[in-house]
N, CA, C and O atoms as a printed pandas DataFrame, in Angstrom:
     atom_number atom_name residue_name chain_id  residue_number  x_coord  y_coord  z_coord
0              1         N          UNK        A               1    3.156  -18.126    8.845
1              2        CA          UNK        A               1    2.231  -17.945    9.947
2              3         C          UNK        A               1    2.892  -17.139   11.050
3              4         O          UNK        A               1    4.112  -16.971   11.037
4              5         N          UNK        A               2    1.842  -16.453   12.349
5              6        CA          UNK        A               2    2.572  -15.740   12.769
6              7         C          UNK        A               2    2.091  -16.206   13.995
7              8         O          UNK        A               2    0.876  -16.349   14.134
8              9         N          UNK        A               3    3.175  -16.569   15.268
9             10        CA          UNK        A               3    2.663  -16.649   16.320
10            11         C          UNK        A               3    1.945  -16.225   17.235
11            12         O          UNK        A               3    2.397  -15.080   17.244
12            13         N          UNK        A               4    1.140  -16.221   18.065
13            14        CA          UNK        A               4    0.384  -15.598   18.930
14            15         C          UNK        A               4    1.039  -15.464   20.057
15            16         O          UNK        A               4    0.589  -14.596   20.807
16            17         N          UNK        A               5    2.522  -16.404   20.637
17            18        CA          UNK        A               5    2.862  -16.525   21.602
18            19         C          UNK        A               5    4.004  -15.234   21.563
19            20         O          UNK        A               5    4.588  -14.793   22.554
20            21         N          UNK        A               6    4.153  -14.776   20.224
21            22        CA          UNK        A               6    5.224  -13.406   19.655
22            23         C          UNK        A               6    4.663  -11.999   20.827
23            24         O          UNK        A               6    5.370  -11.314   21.565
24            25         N          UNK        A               7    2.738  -11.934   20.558
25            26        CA          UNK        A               7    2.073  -11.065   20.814
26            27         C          UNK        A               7    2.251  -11.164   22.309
27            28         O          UNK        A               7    2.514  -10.114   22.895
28            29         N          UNK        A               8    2.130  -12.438   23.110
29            30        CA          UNK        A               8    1.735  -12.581   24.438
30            31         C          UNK        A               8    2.688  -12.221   25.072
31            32         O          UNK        A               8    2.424  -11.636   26.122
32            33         N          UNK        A               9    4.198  -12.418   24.699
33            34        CA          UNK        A               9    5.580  -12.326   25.149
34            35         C          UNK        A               9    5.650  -10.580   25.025
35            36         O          UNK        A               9    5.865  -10.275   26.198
36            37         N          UNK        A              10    5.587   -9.337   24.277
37            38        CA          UNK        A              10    5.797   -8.033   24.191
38            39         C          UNK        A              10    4.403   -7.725   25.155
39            40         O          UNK        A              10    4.394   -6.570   25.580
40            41         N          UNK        A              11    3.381   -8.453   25.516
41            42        CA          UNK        A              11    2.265   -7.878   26.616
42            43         C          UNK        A              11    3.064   -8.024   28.270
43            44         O          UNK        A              11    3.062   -7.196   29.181
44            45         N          UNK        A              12    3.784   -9.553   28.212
45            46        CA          UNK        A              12    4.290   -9.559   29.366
46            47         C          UNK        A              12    5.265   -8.708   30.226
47            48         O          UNK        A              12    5.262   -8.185   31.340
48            49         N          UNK        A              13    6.171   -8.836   29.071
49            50        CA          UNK        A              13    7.170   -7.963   29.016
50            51         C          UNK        A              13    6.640   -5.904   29.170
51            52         O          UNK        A              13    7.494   -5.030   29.315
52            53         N          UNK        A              14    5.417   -5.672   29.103
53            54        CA          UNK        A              14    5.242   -4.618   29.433
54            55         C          UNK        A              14    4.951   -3.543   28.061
55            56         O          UNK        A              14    5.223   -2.343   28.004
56            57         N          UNK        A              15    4.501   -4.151   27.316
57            58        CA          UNK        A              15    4.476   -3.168   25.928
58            59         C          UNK        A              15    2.933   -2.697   26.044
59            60         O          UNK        A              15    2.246   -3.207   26.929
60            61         N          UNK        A              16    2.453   -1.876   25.301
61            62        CA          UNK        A              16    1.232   -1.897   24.864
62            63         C          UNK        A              16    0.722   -2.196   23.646
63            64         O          UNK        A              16    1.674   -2.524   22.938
64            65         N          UNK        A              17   -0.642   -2.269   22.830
65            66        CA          UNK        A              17   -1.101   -2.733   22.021
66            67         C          UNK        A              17   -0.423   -1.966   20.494
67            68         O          UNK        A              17   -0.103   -2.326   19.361
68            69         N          UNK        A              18   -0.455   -0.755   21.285
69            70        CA          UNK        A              18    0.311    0.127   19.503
70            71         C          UNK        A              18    2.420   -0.205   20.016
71            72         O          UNK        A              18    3.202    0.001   19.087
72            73         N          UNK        A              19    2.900   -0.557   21.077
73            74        CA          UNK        A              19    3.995   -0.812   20.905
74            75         C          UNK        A              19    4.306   -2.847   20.765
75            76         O          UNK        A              19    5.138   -3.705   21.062
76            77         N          UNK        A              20    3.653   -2.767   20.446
77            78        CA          UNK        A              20    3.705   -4.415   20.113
78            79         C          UNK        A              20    3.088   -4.402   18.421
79            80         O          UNK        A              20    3.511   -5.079   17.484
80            81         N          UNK        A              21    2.237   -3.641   18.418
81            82        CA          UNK        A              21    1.901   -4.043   17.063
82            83         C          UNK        A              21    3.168   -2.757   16.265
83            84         O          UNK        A              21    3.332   -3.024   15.074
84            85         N          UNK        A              22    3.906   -1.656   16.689
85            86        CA          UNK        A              22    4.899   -1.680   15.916
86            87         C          UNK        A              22    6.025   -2.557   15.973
87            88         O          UNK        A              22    6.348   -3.039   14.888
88            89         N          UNK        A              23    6.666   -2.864   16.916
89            90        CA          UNK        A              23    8.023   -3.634   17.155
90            91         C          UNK        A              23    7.504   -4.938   16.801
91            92         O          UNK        A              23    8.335   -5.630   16.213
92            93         N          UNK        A              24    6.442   -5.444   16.975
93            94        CA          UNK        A              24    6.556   -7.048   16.584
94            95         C          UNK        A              24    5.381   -7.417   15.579
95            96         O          UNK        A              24    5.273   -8.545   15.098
96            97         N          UNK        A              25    4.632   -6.518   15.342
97            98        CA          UNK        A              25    3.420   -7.335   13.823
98            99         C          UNK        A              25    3.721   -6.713   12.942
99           100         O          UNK        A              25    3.417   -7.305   11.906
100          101         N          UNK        A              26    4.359   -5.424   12.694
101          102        CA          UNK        A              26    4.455   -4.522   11.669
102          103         C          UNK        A              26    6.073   -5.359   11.131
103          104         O          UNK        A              26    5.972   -6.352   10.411
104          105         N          UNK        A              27    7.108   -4.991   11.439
105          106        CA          UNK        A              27    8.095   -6.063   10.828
106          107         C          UNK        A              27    7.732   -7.221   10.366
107          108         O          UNK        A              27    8.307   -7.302    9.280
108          109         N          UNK        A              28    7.074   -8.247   10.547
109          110        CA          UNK        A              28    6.395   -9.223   10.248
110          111         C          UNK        A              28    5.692   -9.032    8.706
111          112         O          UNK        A              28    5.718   -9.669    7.653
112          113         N          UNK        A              29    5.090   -7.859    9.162
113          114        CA          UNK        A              29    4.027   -7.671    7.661
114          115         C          UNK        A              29    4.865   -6.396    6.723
115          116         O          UNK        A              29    4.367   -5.469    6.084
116          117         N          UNK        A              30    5.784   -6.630    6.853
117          118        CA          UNK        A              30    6.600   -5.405    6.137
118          119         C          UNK        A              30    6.791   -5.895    4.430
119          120         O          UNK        A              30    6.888   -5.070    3.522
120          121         N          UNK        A              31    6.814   -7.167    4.255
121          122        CA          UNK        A              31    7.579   -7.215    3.243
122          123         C          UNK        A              31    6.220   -7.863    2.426
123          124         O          UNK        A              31    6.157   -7.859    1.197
124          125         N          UNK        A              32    4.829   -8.580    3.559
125          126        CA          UNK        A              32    3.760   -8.644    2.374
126          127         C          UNK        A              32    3.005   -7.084    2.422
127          128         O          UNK        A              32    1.776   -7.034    2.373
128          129         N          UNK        A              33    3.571   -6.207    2.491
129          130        CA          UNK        A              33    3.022   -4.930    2.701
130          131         C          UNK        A              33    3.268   -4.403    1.101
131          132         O          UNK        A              33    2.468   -4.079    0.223
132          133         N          UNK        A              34    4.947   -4.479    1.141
133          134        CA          UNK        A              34    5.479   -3.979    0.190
134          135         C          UNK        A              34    5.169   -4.809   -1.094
135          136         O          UNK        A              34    4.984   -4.151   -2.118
136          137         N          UNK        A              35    5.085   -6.225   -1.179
137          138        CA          UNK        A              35    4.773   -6.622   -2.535
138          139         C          UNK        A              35    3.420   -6.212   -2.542
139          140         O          UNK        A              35    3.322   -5.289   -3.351
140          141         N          UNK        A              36    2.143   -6.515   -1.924
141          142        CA          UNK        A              36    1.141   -5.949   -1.933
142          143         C          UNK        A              36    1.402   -4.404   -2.778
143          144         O          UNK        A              36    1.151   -4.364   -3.982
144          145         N          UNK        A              37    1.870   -3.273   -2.124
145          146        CA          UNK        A              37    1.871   -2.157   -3.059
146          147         C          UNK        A              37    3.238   -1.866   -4.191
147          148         O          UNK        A              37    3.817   -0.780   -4.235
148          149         N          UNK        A              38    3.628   -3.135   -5.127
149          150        CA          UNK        A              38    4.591   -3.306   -6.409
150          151         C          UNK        A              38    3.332   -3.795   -6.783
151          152         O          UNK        A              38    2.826   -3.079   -7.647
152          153         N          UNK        A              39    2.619   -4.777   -6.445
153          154        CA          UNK        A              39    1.653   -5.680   -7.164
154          155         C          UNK        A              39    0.223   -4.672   -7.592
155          156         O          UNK        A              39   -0.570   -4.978   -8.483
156          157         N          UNK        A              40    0.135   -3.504   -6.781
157          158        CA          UNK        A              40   -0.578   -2.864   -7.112
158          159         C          UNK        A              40   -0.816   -1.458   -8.166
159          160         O          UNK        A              40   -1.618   -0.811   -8.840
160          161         N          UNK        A              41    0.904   -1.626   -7.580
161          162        CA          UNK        A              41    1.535   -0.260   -8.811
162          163         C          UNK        A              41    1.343   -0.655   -9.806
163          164         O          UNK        A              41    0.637   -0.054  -10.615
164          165         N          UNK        A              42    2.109   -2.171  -10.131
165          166        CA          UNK        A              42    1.740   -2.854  -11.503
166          167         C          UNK        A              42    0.902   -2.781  -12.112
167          168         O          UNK        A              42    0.920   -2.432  -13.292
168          169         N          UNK        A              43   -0.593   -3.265  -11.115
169          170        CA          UNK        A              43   -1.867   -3.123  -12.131
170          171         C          UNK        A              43   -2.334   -1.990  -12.617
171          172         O          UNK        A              43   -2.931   -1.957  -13.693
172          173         N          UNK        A              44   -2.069   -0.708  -11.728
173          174        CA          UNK        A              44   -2.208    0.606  -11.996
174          175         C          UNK        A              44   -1.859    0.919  -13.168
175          176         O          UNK        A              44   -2.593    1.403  -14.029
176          177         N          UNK        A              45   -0.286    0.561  -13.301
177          178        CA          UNK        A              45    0.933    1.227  -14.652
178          179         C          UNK        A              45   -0.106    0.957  -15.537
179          180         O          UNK        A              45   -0.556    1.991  -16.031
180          181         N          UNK        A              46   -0.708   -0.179  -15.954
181          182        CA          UNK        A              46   -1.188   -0.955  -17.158
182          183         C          UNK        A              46   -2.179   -0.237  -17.523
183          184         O          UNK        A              46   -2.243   -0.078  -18.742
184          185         N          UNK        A              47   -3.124    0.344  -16.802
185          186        CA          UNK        A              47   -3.636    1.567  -17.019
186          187         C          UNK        A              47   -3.757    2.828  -17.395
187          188         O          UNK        A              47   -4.708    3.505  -17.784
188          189         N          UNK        A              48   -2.578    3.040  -17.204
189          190        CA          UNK        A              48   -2.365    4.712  -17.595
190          191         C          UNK        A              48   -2.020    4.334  -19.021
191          192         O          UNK        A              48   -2.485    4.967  -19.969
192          193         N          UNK        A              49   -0.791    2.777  -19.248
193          194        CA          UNK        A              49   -0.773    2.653  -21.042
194          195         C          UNK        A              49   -2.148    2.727  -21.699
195          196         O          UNK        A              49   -2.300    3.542  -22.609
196          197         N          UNK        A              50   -3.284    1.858  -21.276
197          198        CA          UNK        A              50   -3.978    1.881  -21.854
198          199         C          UNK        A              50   -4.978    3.201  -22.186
199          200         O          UNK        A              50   -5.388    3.586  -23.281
200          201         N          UNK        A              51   -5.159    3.613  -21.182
201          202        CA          UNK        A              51   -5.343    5.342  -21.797
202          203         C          UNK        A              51   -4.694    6.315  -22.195
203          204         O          UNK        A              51   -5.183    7.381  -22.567
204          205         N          UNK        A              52   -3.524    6.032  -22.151
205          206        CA          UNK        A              52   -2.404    6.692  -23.805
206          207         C          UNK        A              52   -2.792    6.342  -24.287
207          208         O          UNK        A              52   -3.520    7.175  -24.826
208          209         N          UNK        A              53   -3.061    4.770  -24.945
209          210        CA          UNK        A              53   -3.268    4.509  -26.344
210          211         C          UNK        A              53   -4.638    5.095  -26.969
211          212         O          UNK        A              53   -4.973    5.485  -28.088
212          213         N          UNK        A              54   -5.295    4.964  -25.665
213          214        CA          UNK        A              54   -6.709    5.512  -26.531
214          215         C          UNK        A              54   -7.002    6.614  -26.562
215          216         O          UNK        A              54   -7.623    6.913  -27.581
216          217         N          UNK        A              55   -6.789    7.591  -25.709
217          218        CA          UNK        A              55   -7.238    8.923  -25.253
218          219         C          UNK        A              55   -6.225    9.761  -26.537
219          220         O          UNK        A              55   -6.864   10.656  -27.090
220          221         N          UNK        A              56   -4.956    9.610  -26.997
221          222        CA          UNK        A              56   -4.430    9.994  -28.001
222          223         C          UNK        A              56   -3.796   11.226  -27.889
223          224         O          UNK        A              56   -2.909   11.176  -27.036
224          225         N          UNK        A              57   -3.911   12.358  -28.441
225          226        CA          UNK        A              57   -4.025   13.621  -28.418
226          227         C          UNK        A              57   -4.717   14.503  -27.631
227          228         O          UNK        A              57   -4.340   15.464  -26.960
228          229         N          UNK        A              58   -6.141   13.859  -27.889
229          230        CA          UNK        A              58   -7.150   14.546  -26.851
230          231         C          UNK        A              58   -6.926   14.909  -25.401
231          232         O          UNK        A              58   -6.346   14.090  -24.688
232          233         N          UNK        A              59   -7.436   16.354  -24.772
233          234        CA          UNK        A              59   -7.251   16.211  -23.723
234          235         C          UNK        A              59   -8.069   15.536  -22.881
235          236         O          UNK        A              59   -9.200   16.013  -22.968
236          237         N          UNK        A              60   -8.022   14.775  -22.219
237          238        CA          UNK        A              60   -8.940   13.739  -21.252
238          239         C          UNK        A              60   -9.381   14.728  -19.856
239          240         O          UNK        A              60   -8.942   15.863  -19.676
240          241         N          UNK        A              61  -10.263   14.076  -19.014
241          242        CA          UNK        A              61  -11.155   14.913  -18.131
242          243         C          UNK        A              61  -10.316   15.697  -16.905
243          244         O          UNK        A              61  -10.618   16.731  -16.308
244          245         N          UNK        A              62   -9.193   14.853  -16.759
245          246        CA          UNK        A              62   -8.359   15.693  -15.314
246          247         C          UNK        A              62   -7.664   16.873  -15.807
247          248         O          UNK        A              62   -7.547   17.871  -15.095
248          249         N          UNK        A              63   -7.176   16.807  -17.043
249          250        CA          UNK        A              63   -6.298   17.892  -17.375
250          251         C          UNK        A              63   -7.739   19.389  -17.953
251          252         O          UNK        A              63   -7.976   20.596  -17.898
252          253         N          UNK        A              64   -7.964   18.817  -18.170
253          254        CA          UNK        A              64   -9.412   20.225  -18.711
254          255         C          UNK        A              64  -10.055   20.678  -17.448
255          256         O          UNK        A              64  -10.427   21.847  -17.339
256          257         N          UNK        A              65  -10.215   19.760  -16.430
257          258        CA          UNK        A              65  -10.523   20.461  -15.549
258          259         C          UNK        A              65   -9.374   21.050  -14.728
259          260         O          UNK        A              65   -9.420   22.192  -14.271
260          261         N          UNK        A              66   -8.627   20.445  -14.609
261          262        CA          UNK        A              66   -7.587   21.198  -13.767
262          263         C          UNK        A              66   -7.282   23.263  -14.781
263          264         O          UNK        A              66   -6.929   24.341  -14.304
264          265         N          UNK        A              67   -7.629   22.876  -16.102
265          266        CA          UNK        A              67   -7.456   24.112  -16.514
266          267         C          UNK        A              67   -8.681   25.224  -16.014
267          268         O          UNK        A              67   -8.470   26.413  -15.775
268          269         N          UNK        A              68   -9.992   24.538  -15.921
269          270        CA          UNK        A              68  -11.113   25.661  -16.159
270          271         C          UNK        A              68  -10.619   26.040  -14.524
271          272         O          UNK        A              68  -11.241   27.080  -14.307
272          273         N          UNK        A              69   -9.956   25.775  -13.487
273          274        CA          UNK        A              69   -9.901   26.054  -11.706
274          275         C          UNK        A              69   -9.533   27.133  -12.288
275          276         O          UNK        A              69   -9.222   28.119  -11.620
């Protein structure tokens, strides 16, 4: 959990809303930031296997179009 009294203390002290939310909410949320985007890469990866396996040889829709530009 994250305190509110974190936020009230960088207002007193003279910060503003974008220098409080970098120096004191953004560190905070840094590290569910980062599993958030591993956890998302992950589900991604699983994807691209699965259209190797199926797509095969064939060329699939991004690469054919990237040719007809």
């Amino acid at each position: 959990r994250f305190g509110h009294s974190l936020i009230e203390a960088s207002m007193d002290l003279g910060a503003n809303g974008i220098q409080t939310f970098r120096y004191v909410v953004l560190p905070h949320l840094a590290t569910a930031l980062l599993a958030g985007g591993m956890l998302a890469f992950a589900l991604s990866f699983d994807e691209v296997i699965v259209t190797t396996f199926t797509a095969g040889q064939q060329m699939t829709l991004p690469p054919s179009f990237g040719q007809s530009r």
